[in-house]
N, C-alpha and C positions, 0 to 999 in steps of 0.2 A: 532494409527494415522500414515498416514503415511510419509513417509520423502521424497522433493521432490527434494532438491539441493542433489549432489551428490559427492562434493565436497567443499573446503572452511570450512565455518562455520556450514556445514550439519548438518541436526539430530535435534540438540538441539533448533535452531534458529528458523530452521522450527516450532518448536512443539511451542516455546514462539509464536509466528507469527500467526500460526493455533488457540491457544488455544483464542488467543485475539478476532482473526476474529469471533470464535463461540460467547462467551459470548457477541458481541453485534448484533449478527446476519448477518453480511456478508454473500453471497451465498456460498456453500460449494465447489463451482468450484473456482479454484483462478490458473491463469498461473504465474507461478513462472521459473524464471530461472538466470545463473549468465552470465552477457557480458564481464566477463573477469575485469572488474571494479567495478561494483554495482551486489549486489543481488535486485531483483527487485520482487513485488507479486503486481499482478494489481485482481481486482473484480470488473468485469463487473455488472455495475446496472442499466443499459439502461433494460426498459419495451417493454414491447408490445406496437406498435405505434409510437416507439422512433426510426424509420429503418433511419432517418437523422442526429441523432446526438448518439454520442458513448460517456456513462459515463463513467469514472471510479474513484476507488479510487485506489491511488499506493503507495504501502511503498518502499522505497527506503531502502538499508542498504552499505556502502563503506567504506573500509579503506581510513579514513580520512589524516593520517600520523603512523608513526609508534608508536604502541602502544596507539591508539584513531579510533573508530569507528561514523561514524556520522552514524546518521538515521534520516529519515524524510517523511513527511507522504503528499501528493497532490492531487488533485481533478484533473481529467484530461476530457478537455470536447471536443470532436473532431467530427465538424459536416461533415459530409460527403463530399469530396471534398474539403476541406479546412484542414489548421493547425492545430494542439491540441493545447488549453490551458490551461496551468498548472498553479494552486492556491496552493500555499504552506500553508500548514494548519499546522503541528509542524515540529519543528526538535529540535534533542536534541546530546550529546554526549556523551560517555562512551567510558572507557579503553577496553574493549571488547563488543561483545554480550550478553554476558550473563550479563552483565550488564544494559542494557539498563530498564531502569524502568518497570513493568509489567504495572504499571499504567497508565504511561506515554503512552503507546502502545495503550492502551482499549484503552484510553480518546482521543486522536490523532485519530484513527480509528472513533471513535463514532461520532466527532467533523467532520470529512469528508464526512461522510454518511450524515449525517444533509445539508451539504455545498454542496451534490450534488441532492439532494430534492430543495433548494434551487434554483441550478443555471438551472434545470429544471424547476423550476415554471417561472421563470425569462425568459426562452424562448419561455413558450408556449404563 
């Protein structure tokens, strides 16, 4: 698998974050990277047809304060020329990464993908 952050929580984070996106089917393209604050992984699930509005699902992961990691998972839907809007579908916390629940991860993820089927139908 490979590792995409290069620093920070690298490695491991990645691989809990990957292993999630497979087992419920995410695209296997996910841009990931760190703004110096948030580690971020967005998967693009705009179809063919969809060249006006831009899906996604995004996990967020931040040191929240010291010694507490937040993470939280959003449907981001940004129609072309306009603002994105963010639905916050879970957030949870833990003393580290490696903590964050695996469950908690899949089910958040799974829960987003639903909610952007969803806020696709609702547009069309």
């Amino acid at each position: 698998m490979p590792k995409i952050n290069t620093h920070y929580f690298s490695g491991p984070i990645d691989e809990k974050v990957l292993r999630a996106a497979d087992e419920i089917g995410l695209p296997d393209v996910v841009v990931s990277f760190f703004d110096g604050v948030d580690f971020e992984w967005r998967w693009n699930l705009s179809g063919p047809g969809e060249e006006g509005v831009l899906r996604e699902v995004v996990l967020l992961l931040c040191s929240a304060r010291p010694g507490e990691v937040s993470t939280s998972v959003h449907v981001v839907r940004t129609p072309v020329g306009e603002g994105a809007s963010w639905q916050l579908v879970g957030h949870s916390d833990a003393a580290n990464p490696a903590e964050v629940a695996d469950s908690w991860l899949v089910d958040s993820l799974r829960q987003a993908v639903v909610s952007t089927v969803g806020a696709k139908d609702r547009a069309a």
